[in-house]
Structure formats: structure tokens, C-alpha cells
N, C-alpha and C positions, 0 to 999 in steps of 0.2 A: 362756573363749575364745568372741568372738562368732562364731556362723556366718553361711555364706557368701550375701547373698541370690540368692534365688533368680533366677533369668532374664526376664525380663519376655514374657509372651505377644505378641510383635510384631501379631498377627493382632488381637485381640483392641484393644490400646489406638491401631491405626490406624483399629480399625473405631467406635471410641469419640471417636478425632479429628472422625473424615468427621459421624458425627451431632452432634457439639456445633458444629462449623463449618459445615454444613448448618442447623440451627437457629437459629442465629445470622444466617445470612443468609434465613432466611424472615422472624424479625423486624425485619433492615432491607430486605426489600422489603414488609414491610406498613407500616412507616414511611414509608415513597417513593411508598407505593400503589400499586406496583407488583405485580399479579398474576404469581402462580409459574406455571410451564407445568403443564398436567393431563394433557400425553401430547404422542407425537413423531405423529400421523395425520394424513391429509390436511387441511389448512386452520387445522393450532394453530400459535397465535401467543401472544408473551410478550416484553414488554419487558424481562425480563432477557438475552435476545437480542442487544437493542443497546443497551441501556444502554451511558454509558460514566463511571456514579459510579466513584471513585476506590476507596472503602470497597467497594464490593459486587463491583466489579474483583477487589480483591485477596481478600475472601472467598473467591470464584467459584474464583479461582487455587489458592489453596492447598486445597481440597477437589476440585481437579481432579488437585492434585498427590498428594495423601494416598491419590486413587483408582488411580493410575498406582502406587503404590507397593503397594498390596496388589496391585495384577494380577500385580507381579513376585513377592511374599510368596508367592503362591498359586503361579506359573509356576515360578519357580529361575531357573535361569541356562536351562536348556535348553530347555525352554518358553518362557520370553522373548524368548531371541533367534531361535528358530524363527518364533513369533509376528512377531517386529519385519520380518523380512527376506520374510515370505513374503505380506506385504501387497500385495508389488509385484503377484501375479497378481487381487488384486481392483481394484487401479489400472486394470491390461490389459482388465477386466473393462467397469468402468465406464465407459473410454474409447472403446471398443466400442460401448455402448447411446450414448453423445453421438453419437459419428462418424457413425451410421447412423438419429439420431432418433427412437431406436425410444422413447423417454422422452415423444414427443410424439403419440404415436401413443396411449396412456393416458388413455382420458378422464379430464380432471378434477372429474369429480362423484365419483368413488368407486368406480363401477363397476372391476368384474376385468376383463380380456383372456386368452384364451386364447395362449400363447406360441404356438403354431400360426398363430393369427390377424394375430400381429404381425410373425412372419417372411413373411408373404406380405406384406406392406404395407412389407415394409425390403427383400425380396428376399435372405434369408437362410436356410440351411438351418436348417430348425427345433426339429429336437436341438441342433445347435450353439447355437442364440437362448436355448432350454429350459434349457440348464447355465450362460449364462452370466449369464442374469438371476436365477437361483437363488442366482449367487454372492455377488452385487450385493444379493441381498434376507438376506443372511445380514447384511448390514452393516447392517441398516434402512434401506437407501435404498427401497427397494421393501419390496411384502408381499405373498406368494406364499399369496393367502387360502385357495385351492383348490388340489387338487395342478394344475400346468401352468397357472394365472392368477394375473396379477398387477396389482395395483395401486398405486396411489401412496402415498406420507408425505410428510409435512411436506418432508424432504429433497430427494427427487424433484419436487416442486411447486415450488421452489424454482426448481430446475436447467431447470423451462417455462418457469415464467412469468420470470426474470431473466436476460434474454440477455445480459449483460457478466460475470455471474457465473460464467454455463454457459462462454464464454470463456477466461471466468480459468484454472475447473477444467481446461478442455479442454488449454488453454497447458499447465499445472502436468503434466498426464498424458503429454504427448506431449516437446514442446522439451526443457521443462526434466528428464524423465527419462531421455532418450536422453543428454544433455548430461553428467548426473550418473554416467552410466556409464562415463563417458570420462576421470572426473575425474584418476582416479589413474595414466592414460596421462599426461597434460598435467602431471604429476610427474618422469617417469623419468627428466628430462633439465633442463635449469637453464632456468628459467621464471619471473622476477620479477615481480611485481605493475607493472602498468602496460603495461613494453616484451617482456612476453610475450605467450603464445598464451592464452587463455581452453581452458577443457577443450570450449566448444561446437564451437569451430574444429575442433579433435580428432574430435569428432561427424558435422558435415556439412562439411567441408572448408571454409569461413568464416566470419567474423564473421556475432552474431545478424541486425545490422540488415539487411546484405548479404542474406542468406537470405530471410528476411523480404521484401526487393525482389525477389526471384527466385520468392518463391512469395506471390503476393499473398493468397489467399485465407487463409493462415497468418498476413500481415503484416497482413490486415484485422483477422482475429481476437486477433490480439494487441494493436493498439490499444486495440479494444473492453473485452480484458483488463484494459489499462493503465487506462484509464478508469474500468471498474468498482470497482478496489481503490484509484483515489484518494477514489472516492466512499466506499468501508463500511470498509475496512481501515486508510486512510490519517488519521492528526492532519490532514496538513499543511494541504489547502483549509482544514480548519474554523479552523486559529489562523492563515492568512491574514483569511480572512471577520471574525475575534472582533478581529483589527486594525484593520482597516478600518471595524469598527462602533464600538469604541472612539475610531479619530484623527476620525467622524465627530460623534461625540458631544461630543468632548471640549470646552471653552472654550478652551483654549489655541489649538485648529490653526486657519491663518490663514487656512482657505476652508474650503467645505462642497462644492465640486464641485475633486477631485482631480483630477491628470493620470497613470494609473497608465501606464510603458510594460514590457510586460511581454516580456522577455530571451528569443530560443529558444521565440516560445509557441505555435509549430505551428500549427494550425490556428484557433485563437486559442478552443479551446473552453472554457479558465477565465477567461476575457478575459470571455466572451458570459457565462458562469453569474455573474459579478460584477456586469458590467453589470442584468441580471435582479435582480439583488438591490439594486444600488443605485444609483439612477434620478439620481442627480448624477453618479456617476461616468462619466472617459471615458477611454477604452483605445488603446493603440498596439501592437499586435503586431507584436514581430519576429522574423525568422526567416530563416535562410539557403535554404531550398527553395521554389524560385517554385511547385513543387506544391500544399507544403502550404499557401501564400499563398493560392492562387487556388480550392485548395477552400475555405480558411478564406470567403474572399469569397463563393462560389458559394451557401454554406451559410448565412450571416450574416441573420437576420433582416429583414425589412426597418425593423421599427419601431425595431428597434438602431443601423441603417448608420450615422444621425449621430454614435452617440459611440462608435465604435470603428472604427478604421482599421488598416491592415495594411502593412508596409513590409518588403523582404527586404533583410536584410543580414548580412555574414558577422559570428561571433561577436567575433571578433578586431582586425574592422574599428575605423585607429583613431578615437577620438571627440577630440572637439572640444568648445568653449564654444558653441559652435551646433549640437551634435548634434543636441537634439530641436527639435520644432517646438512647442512644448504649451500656445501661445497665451500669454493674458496672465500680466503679469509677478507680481499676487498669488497663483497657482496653485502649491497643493501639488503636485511631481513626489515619485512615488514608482516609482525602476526594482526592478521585479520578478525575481529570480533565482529560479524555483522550478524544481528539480531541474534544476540547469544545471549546478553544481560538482560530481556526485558521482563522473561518471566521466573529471572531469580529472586528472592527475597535479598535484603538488604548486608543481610549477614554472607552469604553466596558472591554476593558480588563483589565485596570486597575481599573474599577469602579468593576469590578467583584471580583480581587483578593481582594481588599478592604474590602468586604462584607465579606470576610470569617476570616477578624484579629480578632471578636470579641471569637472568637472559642478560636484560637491558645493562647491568655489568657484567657481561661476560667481555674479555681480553682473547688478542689475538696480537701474542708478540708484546710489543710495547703501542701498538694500535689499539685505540678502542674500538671494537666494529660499529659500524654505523647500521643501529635497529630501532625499529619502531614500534608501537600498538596501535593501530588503527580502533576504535569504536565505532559503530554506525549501531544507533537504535531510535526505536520511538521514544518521540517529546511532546509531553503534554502541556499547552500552550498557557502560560500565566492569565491570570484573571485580567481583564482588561486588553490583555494583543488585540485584538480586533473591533475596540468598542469606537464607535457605538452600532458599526456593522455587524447584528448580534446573529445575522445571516448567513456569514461568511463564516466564524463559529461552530456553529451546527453539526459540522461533518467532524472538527478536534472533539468535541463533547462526546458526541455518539460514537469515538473510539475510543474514548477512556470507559464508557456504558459499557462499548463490544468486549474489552478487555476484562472487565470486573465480570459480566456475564460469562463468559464462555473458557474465560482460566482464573477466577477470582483472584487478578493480577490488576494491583495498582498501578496503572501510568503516571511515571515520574515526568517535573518538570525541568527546564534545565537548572534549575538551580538546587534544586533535589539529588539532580544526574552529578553537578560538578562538587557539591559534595563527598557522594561515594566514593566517585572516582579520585577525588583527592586522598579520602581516608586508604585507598585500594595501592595508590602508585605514590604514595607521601616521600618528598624529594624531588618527584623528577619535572619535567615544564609538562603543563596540560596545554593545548591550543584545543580551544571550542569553535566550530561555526553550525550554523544552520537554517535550514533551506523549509521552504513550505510549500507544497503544491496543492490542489482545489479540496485535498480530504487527507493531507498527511502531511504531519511534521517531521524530520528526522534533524537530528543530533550527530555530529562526526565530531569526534575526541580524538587529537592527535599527542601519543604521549612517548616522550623520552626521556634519555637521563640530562643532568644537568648541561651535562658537560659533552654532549652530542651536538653533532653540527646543525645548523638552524632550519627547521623545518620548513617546507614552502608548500604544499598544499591545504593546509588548513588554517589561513589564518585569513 
């Protein structure tokens, strides 16, 4: 009779995981040339940071994962979920030292502060200052080098010198977690995706955007937010930009100075970061609020004004064979949807794509012009993308939660997305790709008509 084997040391062959998947990823960032980080202290930096290789990605992940999994080996069930839930007072903590600045008050050379010192310069009692920055430094965001002083790390340096970041955080700590407390209120009663309430509503008695107008300096800050996580969080700008260098490069496209008009685009701040990049292109922002028109304008460069202009118009407004105006008849139009469809309903979305076929057959002469539809929005990632890494995950999941929370808006999948848009633009060739970075998916939909010359950035 064979006997039974024995049990496997779980502690032991994760701890055996993390070092051969660690080592692994030291010899492809010395392949990449990429220097490893030598410490979290004030002023270290490492391009495995913001890398965004594919292979060193998914390394990174799962020895992130392997790590999370012995915390819980080590915790149990009861330790864990104490741990998980009681984060929220280092949240309250952190959000504290933003609101009141006291993070800026820390020289950035190195030198400590007396928490005494700091509570007089924020106007805070300074016991109260003294526990709560201790909590904050339990995290490593601070380091409590002397008992009662503190100074900076990497992290807190961070949270100075990157004001749309500090934003982001600030949003993340304040909105979005009063928001998430409400979630299971905005349950107890029949609440659909779209024609219901969002759990923010539930929070502050309205919609985010509403609020937002109501308390500007919240609504500034959350731009700023906005802003910052298209920059470092976000695929989408980069695989608009990787398009547009591609249809510029390409031999096929029929002009080298584009006419892009870009849908909903605010203040027209990705309009201007394009234009900046690429000195043939020329932009039309539209947009239904003559506010955000006239800052867009206010704000506009002057060496830019020429090739970027601004027009208000409602989203739904409808179009025509003379909708744009984008000059001569050889000029590639590309209209831009970037993060336009995510929080339309189903029926919107395709009433919208709809509205722009009469474009895509518009005639010039016995020329068809050469136009496009760009798409770019959030994709919520199929059941299985990341298994058994349920790690790596985490951050897709908890933006389909963020979305259903704070706009009671369903995150579609891509297979969800290539539907619509097929029912929206029926006829023309759809090209799909899509990109993932550590906490975002996005989706680029390149759409023309049949019989338009062959696309080269999105396929």
C-alpha cells in the first residue's frame, strides 16, 4: 500500500515562488537595462516604476500576487480581514496630512520636522498632528526618524512635487469613499444600471458632476484628478498618440496634415497636448458648455490658435454632409470619441454612432474623402483575462465597482463594446485593439466606410 503524501509546506513553496519569479525579473530588467530600485527614501527612482513591458508587467504581477497570498498564509482569515477593513483609518489619516498640507511643509532635502513644528504652521493641535502622522509613517509614506520628527520617502515626495497625483489621491480618499459607503444603501431597493440612482446620489443628495458645480474647489480638483490618471494610469492618450504616429507615417494616408475634430473635448486639453506633438495636425473642439469653450480658448496657447479652434455644440446635435468645416477636400478627418460612450446607455450609443454615417459617406467631387471614427473608452476585462493571477485583476474589478458606484454605469466588455458599435456604424469595417496598463483597460475602435482606404493605426 502506497502511503499518503504528505501535505505541502504552503509557506515555504510560495516563499520559493516570490524568489525564483523575483529573479527572474531581475534578469529581464538587466536585459532592458533597466536598474532595480535600491530603497523606498527620499529621491529613489526606478524605471520599473513606469515601465510598461508586457513580460516585466506580468512578472511584477504575479510576484505581487504570490506576495498578497502569503500575507493571508501568515494572517488566517482573522488577521486578514481585520487587516483589509481597518485600512480605512490610515485612508482618514492620510487624507488629513493632504487637506491641511502639512506634507508640504517637510523640507525636501531630507531634513526631520518636529510634529510640534508642523502643527503650528497647519494650525492643528499637535498631539492630534503627532498620532496621525505616525500612522501615515507606519505605511512608509513618512519616516518618523526621531521620536516626534518626520520626514519624507519616495512616496510622500511624490504626493509634493505631483499636484494631479496628490488630486487623484485626495479624490480617491474623500468622494470616492464616502460614496462607497453608501453603496449597499443604493441596493435595498430596485436600482438598475443606467435609469437608476448611483450610491454617490445616496452620499451627497446628487449626481458627482452636479456636486462638483456646487462645490468648485472639489470640482477643480477632480479635473486635475482626471487629468493626472489619463496621463500615468491611463493606455488611452498613448494608443490615440501610437495612431496618429502610425496613420502619419504610413505611405498609404492621403495627407500628412490631418483634420482631427475631437467629440465632447472640454477644454480641448488633449486637442492642445496633440497638437504639441504634432506640428501638421489641426483640431476642432467640441463641446456643449460655452464655459468649458471659453476657458479652452482663454487657456490656448498663442503659438497654437492657428491649428486648433473650438465650437459648442450639443452631443446629439444632428449632423449633416456639411457638418464640419475642415478645409480642403484631400484632408484626412478623423472625429475623435475619447471617453464619450462610457456613460451612455445602450440605446445613446448607438443613436450617437448613427448620427456620424452621414459623414463617413460624404463625397468630394468624384473622390471619397478619406474619414474616420476614432473610439477610445473603458473595457471591462472578460471573466478569466488574468486567471489564475486573481491579483492582477483587482484594480479591472474595482473600476467596474467605481463606475457602478459613483455613475450607476455598467462597464462593458469588449465583446459587449463590439457589438454596439457594430449595431451604431452597421456597414462600415470596425478594427479593435487593446492595451492594459497596472489598473486600466481601454479599448480603440477604428471605424470606416467599406470602401475607404485601409487603416493603419489600429490594427
Amino acid at each position: 500500500m502506497s502511503s499518503k503524501p504528505e501535505p505541502q509546506d504552503a509557506l515555504i513553496s510560495t516563499a520559493r515562488a516570490i524568489l525564483k519569479q523575483t529573479s527572474d525579473l531581475s534578469d529581464k530588467l538587466a536585459q532592458n537595462s533597466i536598474d532595480a530600485p535600491t530603497s523606498l527614501a527620499l529621491g529613489a527612482t526606478s524605471s520599473l516604476w513606469t515601465t510598461h513591458d508586457d513580460q516585466i508587467s506580468s512578472i511584477r504581477s504575479s510576484i505581487l500576487s504570490l506576495t498578497q497570498h502569503l500575507d493571508r498564509l501568515l494572517e488566517g482569515p482573522h488577521g486578514f480581514l481585520h487587516e483589509y477593513v481597518s485600512t480605512n483609518w490610515e485612508y482618514g489619516a492620510l487624507y488629513t496630512l493632504l487637506e491641511f498640507s502639512v506634507l508640504e511643509k517637510i523640507p525636501l532635502d531630507g531634513s526631520s520636522v518636529p510634529a510640534t513644528e508642523l502643527a503650528e504652521q497647519v494650525n492643528l493641535p499637535p498631539q492630534k498632528l503627532l498620532r496621525i502622522c505616525r500612522l501615515v509613517a507606519t505605511a512608509g509614506i513618512l519616516v518618523e526618524s526621531e521620536e516626534g520628527r518626520f520626514s519624507h520617502t519616495a512616496f510622500s515626495e511624490t504626493l509634493v512635487r505631483d499636484e494631479g497625483y496628490r488630486s487623484f489621491i485626495r479624490f480617491q480618499l474623500f468622494e470616492t469613499r464616502v460614496a462607497s459607503a453608501h453603496l449597499a444603501d443604493s441596493l435595498k431597493e430596485e436600482n438598475p444600471f443606467w435609469t437608476g440612482r448611483p450610491a454617490f446620489d445616496y452620499a451627497w443628495g446628487m449626481p458627482m458632476y452636479t456636486w462638483h458645480a456646487q462645490n468648485p474647489e472639489k470640482g477643480a480638483r477632480f479635473a486635475k484628478a482626471m487629468e493626472s490618471v489619463s496621463k500615468n494610469l491611463d493606455p488611452g492618450n498613448g494608443m490615440i498618440i501610437n495612431y496618429l504616429t502610425n496613420l502619419l507615417a504610413s505611405s498609404t494616408a492621403p495627407t500628412q496634415s490631418p483634420f482631427l475634430i475631437e467629440i465632447n473635448g472640454k477644454t480641448g486639453s488633449f486637442s492642445t497636448h496633440l497638437a504639441t506633438i504634432f506640428p501638421s495636425l489641426t483640431c476642432l473642439v467640441q463641446d456643449p458648455s460655452p464655459a468649458l469653450i471659453q476657458k479652452g480658448q482663454s487657456s490656448l496657447p498663442a503659438a497654437l490658435a492657428p491649428r486648433i479652434s473650438f465650437s459648442q455644440r450639443d452631443l446629439f446635435a444632428p449632423r449633416t454632409h456639411s457638418y464640419d468645416d475642415s478645409g480642403e477636400s484631400e484632408r484626412a478627418v478623423i472625429i475623435l470619441l475619447r471617453s464619450v460612450l462610457w456613460n451612455l446607455p445602450d440605446a445613446e450609443v448607438v443613436e450617437l454612432l448613427k448620427s456620424f454615417m452621414p459623414m463617413l459617406d460624404r463625397k468630394q467631387g468624384s473622390r471619397k474623402r478619406d474619414m474616420k471614427i476614432l473610439v477610445s473608452d473603458l473595457v471591462s476585462p472578460a471573466f478569466g483575462t488574468f486567471a489564475p493571477d486573481v491579483e492582477r485583476e483587482r484594480p479591472f474589478r474595482r473600476r467596474d465597482v467605481t463606475l457602478m458606484t459613483m455613475h450607476n454605469v455598467q462597464q462593458r466588455t469588449a465583446g459587449e463594446w463590439g457589438a454596439l458599435i457594430g449595431e451604431g456604424v452597421g456597414g462600415c469595417e470596425v478594427s479593435y485593439t487593446e492595451k492594459y496598463s497596472s489598473h486600466s483597460c481601454r479599448g480603440l475602435w477604428e471605424i470606416t466606410s467599406r470602401d475607404a482606404p485601409t487603416a493603419t493605426g489600429a490594427r
